[in-house]
BALOBA-1460 file (C-alpha; in Angstrom, 3 decimals):
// residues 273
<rec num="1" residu="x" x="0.000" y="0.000" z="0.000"/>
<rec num="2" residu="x" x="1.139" y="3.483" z="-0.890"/>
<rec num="3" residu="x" x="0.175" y="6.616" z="1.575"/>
<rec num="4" residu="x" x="1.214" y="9.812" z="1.287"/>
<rec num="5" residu="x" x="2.651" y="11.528" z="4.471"/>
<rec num="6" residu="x" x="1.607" y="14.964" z="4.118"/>
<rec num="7" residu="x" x="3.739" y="17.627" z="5.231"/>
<rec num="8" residu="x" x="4.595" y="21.261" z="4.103"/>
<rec num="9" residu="x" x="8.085" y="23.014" z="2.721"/>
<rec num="10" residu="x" x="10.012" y="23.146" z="6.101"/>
<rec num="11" residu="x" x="13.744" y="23.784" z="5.119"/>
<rec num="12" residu="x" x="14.596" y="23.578" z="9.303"/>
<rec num="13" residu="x" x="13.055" y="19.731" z="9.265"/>
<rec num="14" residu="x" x="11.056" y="20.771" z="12.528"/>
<rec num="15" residu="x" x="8.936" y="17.055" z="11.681"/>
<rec num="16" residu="x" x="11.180" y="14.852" z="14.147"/>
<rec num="17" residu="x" x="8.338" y="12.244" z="13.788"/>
<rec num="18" residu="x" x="7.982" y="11.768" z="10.413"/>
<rec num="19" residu="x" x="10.988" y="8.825" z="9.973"/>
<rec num="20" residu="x" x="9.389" y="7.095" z="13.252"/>
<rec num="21" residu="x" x="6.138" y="7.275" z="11.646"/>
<rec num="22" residu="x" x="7.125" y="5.939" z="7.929"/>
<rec num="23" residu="x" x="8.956" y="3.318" z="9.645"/>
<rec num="24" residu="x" x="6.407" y="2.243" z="11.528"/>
<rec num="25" residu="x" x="4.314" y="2.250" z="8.751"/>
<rec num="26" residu="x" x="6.752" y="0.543" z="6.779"/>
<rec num="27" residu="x" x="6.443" y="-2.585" z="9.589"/>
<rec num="28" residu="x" x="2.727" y="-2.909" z="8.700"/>
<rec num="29" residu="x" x="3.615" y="-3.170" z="4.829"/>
<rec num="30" residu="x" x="3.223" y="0.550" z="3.972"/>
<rec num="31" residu="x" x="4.958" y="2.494" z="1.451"/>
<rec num="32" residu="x" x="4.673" y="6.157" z="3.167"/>
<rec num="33" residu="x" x="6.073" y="8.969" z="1.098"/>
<rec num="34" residu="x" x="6.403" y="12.527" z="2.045"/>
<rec num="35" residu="x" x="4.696" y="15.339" z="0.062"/>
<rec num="36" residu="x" x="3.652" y="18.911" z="0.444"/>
<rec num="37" residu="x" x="0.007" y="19.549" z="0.869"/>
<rec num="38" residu="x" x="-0.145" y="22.216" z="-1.894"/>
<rec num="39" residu="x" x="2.671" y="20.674" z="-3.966"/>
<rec num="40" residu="x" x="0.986" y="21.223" z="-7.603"/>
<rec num="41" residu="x" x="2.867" y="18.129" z="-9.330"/>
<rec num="42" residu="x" x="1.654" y="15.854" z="-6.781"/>
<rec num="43" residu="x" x="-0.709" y="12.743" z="-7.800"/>
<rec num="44" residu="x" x="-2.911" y="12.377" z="-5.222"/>
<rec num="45" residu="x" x="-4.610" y="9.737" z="-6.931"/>
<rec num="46" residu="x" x="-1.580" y="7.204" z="-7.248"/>
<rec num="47" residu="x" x="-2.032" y="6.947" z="-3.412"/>
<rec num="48" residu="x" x="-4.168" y="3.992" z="-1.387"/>
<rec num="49" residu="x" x="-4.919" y="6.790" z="1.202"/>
<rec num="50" residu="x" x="-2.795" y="10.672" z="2.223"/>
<rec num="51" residu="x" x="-2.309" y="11.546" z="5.923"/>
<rec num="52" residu="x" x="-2.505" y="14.713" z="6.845"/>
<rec num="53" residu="x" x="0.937" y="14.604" z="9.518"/>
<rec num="54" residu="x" x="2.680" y="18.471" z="9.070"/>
<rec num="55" residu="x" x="1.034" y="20.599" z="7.187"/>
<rec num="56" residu="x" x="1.861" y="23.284" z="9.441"/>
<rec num="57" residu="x" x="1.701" y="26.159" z="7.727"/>
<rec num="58" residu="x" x="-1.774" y="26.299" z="6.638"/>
<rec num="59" residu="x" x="-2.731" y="28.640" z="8.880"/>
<rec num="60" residu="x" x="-1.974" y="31.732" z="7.047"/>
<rec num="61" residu="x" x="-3.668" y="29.977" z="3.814"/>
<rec num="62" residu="x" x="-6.731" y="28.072" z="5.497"/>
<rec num="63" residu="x" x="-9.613" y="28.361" z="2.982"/>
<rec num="64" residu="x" x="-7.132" y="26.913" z="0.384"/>
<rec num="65" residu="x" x="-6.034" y="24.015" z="2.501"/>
<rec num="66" residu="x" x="-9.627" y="23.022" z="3.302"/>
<rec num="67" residu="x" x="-10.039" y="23.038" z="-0.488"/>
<rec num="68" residu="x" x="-7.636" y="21.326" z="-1.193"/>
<rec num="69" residu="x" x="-8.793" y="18.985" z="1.806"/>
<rec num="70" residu="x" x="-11.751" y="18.291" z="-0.303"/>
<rec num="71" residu="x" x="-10.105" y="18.119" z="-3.780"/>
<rec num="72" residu="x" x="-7.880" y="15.257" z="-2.434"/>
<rec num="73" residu="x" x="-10.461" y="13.596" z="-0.382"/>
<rec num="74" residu="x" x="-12.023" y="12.869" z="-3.664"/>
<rec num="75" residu="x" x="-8.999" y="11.459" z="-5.320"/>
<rec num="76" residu="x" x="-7.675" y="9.205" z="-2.634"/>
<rec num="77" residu="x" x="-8.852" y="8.391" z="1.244"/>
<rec num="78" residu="x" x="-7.955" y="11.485" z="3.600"/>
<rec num="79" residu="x" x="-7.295" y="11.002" z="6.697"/>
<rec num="80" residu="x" x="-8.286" y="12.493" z="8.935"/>
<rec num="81" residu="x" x="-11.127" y="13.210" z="6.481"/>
<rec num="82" residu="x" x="-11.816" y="16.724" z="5.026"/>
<rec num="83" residu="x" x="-15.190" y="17.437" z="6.414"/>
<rec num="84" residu="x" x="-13.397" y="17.021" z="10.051"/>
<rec num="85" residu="x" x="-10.217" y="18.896" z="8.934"/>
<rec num="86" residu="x" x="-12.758" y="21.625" z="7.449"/>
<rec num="87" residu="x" x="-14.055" y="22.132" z="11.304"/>
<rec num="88" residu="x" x="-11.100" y="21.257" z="13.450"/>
<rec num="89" residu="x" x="-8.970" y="24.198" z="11.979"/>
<rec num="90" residu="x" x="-11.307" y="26.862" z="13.403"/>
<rec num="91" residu="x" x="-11.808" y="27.013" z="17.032"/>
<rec num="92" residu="x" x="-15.173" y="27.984" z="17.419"/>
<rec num="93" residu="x" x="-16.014" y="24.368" z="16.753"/>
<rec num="94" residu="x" x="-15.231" y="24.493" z="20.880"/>
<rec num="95" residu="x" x="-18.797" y="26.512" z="21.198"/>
<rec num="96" residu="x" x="-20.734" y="23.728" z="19.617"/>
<rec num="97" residu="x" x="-19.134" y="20.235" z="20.423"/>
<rec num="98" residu="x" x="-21.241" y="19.863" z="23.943"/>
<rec num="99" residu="x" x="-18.536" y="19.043" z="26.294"/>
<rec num="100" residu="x" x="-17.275" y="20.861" z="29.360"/>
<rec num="101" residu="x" x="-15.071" y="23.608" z="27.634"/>
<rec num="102" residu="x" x="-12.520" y="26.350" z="28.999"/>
<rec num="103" residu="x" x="-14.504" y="29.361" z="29.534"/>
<rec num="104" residu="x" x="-14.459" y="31.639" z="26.441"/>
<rec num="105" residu="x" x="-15.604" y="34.582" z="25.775"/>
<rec num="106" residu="x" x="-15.715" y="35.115" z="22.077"/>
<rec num="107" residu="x" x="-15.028" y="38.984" z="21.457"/>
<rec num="108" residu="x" x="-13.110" y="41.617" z="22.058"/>
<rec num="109" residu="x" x="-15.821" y="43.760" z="23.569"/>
<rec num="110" residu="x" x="-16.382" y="43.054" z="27.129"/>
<rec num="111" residu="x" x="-13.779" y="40.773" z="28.593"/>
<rec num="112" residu="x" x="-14.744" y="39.281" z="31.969"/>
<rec num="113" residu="x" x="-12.154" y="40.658" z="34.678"/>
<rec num="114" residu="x" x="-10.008" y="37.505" z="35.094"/>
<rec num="115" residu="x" x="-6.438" y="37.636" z="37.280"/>
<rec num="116" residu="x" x="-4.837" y="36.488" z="34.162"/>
<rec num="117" residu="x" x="-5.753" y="36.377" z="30.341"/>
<rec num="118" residu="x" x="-4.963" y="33.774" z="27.542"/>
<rec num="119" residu="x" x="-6.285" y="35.887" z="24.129"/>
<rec num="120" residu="x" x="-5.636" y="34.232" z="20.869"/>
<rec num="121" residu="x" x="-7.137" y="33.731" z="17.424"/>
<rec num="122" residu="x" x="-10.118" y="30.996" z="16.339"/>
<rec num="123" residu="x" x="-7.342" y="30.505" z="13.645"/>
<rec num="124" residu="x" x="-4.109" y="29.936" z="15.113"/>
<rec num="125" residu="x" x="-1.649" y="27.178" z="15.923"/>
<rec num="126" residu="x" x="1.436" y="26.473" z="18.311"/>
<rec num="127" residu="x" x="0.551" y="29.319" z="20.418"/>
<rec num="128" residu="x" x="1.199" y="32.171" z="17.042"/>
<rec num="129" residu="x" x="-0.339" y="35.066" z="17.883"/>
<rec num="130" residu="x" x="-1.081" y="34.273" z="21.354"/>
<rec num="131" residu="x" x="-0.924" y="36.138" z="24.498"/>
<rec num="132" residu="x" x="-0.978" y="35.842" z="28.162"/>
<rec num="133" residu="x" x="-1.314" y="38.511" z="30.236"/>
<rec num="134" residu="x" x="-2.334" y="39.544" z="33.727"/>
<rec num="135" residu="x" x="-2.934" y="42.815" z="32.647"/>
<rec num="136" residu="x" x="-6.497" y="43.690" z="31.186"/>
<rec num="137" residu="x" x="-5.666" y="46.596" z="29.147"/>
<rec num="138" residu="x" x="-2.651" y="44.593" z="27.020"/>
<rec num="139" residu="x" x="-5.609" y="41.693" z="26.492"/>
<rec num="140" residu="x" x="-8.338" y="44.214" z="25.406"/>
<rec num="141" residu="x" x="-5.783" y="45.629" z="23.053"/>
<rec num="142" residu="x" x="-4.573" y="42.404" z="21.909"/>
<rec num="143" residu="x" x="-8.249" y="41.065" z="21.137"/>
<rec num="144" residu="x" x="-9.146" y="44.318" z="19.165"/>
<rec num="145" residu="x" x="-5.903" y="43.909" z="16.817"/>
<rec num="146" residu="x" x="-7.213" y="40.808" z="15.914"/>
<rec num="147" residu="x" x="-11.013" y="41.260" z="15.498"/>
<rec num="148" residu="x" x="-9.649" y="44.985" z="13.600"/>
<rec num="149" residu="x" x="-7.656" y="41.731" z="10.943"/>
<rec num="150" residu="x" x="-10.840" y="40.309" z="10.568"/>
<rec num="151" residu="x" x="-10.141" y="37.105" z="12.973"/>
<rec num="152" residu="x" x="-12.514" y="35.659" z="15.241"/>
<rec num="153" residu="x" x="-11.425" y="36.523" z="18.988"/>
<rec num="154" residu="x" x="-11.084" y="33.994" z="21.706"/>
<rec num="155" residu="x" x="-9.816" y="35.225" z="24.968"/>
<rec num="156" residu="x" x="-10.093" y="32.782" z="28.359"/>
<rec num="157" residu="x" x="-8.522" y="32.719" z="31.784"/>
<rec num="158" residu="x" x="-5.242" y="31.544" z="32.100"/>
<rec num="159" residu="x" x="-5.459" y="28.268" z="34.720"/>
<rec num="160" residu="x" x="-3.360" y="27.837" z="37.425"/>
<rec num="161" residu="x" x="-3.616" y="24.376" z="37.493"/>
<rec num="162" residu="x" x="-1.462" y="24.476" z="33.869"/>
<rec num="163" residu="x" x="1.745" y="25.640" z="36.117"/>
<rec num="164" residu="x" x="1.386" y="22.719" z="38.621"/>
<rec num="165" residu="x" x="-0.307" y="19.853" z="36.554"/>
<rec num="166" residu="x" x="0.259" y="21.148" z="32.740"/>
<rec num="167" residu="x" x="-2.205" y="20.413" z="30.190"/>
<rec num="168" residu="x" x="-3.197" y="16.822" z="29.245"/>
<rec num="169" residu="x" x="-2.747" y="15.299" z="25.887"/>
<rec num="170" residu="x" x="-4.575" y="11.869" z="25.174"/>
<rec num="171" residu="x" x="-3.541" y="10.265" z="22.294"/>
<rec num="172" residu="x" x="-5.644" y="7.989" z="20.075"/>
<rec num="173" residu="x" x="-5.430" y="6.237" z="17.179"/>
<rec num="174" residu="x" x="-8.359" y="4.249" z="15.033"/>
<rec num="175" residu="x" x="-10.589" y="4.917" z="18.297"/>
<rec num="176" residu="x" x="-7.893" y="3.313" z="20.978"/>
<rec num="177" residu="x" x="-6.643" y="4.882" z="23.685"/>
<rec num="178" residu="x" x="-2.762" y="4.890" z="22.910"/>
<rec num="179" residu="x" x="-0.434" y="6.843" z="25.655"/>
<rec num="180" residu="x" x="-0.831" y="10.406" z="27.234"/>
<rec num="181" residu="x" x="1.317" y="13.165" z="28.154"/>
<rec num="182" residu="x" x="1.673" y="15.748" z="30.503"/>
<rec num="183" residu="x" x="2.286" y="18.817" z="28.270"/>
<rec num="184" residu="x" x="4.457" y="21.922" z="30.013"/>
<rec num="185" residu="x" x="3.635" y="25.189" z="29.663"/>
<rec num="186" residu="x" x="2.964" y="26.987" z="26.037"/>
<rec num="187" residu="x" x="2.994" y="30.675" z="27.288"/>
<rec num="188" residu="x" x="4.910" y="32.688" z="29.208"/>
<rec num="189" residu="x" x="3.644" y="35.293" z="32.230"/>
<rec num="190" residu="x" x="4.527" y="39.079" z="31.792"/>
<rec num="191" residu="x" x="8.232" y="38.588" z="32.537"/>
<rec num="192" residu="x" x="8.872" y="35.368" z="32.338"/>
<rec num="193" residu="x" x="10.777" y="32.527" z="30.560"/>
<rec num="194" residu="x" x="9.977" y="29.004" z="29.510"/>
<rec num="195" residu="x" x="12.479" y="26.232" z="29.069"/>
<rec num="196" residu="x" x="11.353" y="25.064" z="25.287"/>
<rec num="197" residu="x" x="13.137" y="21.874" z="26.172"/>
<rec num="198" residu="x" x="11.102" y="20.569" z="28.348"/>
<rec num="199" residu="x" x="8.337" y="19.353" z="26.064"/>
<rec num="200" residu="x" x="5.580" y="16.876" z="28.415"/>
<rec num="201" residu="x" x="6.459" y="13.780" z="30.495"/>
<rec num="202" residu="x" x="4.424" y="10.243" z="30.307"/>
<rec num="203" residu="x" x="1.852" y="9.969" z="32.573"/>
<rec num="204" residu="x" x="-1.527" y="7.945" z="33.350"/>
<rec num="205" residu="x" x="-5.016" y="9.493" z="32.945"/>
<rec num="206" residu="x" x="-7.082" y="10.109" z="36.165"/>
<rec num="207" residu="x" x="-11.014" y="8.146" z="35.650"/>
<rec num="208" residu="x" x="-12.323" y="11.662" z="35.106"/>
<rec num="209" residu="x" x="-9.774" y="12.372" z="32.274"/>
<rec num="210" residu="x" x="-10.746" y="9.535" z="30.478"/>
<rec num="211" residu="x" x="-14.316" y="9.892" z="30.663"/>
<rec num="212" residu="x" x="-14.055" y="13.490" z="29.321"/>
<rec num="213" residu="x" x="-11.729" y="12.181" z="26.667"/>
<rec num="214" residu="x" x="-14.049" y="9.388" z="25.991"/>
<rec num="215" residu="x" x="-17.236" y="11.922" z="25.833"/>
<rec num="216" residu="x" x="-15.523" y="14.941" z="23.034"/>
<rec num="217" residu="x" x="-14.696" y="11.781" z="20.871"/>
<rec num="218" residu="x" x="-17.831" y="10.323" z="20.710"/>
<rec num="219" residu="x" x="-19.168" y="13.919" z="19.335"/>
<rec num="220" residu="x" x="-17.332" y="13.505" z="16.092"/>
<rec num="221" residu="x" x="-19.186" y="10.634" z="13.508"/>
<rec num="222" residu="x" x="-16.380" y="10.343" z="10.989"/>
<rec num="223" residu="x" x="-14.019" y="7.551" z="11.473"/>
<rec num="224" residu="x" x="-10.671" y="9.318" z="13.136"/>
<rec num="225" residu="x" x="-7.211" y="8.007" z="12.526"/>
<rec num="226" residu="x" x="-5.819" y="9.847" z="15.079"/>
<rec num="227" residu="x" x="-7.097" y="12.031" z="17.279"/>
<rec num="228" residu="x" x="-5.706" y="14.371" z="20.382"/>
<rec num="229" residu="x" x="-7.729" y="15.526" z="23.115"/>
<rec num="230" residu="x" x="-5.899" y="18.135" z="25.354"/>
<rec num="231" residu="x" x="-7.565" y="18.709" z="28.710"/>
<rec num="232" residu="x" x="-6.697" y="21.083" z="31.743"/>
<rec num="233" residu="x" x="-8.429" y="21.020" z="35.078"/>
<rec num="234" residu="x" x="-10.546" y="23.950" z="36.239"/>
<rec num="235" residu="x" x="-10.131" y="25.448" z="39.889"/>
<rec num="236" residu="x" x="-12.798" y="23.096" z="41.423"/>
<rec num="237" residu="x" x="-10.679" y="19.955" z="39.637"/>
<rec num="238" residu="x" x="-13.244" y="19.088" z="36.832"/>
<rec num="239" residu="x" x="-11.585" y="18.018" z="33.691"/>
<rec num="240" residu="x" x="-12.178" y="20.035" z="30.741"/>
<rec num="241" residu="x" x="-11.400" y="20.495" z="27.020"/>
<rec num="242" residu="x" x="-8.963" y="22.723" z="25.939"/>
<rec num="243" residu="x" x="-8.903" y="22.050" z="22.231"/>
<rec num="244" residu="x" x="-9.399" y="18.613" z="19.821"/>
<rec num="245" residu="x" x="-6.496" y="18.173" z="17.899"/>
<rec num="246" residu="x" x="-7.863" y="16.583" z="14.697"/>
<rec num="247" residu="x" x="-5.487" y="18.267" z="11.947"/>
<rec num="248" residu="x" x="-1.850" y="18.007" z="12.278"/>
<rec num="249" residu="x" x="-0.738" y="17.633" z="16.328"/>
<rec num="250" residu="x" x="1.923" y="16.498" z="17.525"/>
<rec num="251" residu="x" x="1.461" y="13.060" z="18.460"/>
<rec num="252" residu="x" x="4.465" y="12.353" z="21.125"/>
<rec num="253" residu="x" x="5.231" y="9.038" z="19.198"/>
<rec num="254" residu="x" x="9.012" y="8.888" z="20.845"/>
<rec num="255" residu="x" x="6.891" y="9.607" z="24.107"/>
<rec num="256" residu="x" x="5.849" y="5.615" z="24.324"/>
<rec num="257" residu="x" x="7.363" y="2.540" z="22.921"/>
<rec num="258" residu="x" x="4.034" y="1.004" z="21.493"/>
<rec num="259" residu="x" x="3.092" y="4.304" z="20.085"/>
<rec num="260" residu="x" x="3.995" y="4.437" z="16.633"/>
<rec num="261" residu="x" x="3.034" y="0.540" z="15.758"/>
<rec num="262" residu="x" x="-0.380" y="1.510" z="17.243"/>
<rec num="263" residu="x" x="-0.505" y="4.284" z="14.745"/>
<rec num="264" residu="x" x="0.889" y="1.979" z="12.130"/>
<rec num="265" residu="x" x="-2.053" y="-0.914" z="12.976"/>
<rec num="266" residu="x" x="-4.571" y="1.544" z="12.861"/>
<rec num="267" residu="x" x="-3.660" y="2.871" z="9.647"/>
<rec num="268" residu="x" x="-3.665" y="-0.723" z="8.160"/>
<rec num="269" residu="x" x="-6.702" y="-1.306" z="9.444"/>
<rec num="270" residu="x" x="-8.576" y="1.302" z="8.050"/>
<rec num="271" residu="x" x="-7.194" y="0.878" z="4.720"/>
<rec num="272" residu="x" x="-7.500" y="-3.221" z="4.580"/>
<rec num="273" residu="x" x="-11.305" y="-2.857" z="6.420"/>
């Protein structure tokens, strides 16, 4: 079987899981090949099935790489497929999934008074043009540079609970629970530094994690390769979403040892099935 890996034009080879992917892959009797996502020699069609792994810089170009999300879909198998790509890469899919969410206040009129503010585009990815402040007047002015470019404002409290327990990432693949991580801070407090190298640590999901997890991915009909549900606990301790990563995450493959063959099975098995 032939699948294309897609990726994007990244002359600093920031992918450091694309080779344990494709050889993963390449266990299960896969032929994975890297191409760009809007490479315009590429025959989409000469592949069994294209997953969508780094195309990381479709942010600035979004309405061309969800149609091209549907041009290929209807050449080959995408996965993840275009319909979920199409809603995943715009955050106000948050408002209307159901689940216990971050509070978000979706403009840049009226921000709640909140000891600290995360503001960000609906639009955005790795933290780019993202801010946390504890001071109300940067936020405010932050959120109306954004909604003054046109982009749909999100702007939520910044958690304690991400300094002391970090974010949780649960990864799946084909519908099974793989491995999760404990991810380390994203953003930085007026004045101070992260340490970029320390990335997340393994770690087990409490009950309540997994029945959160377990409740945002049974919102979402289409079949999902892989899937990443990040989580962060409130004040009170109640699990809650911080963003489905359904597009291109990270997926911490070097994070656990049966990771990437889980990937790999999955893959198989939605292409032999």
């Amino acid at each position: 079987m032939k699948v294309a890996y897609v990726t994007f034009a990244d002359p600093l080879g920031h992918d450091d899981e694309r080779e344990t992917a494709l050889a993963a892959w390449l266990g299960e009797g896969i032929q994975g090949t890297p191409v760009r996502w809007d490479d315009p020699e590429a025959d989409w069609a000469s592949f069994d099935a294209a997953v969508v792994r780094s195309a990381w810089d479709y942010i600035e170009r979004r309405d061309e790489f969800v149609a091209w999300a549907y041009r290929v879909g209807g050449l080959t198998r995408l996965l993840n497929p275009a319909p979920v790509l199409e809603r995943n890469t715009d955050k106000t899919y948050l408002r209307d999934l159901g689940v216990p969410t971050v509070p978000t206040h979706w403009s840049h009129e009226g921000i709640p008074e909140w000891d600290e503010y995360v503001v960000k585009p609906a639009i955005s990815a790795g933290a780019r043009d993202t801010i946390r402040t504890a001071d109300r007047a940067v936020a405010e002015a932050h959120a109306a540079r954004l909604a003054a470019e046109g982009r749909t404002v999100m702007v939520q409290p910044y958690l304690d609970s991400v300094e002391h327990e970090g974010e949780l990432s649960l990864l799946y693949f084909g519908g099974e629970f793989s491995h999760a991580v404990r991810r380390h801070p994203m953003l930085a407090g007026d004045g101070q530094e992260l340490d970029l190298n320390n990335r997340a640590t393994l770690r087990d999901p409490d009950a309540d994690q997994f029945e959160v997890a377990e409740l945002v991915l049974s919102k979402v009909s289409e079949p999902l390769l892989y899937a990443r549900v990040d989580l962060v606990r409130m004040p009170n301790g109640e699990p809650v979403l911080i963003e489905l990563e359904l597009t291109e995450p990270y997926l911490f493959l070097r994070y656990e040892l049966d990771a990437p063959g889980l990937f790999a099975r999955a893959l198989a098995e939605m292409l032999r099935g």
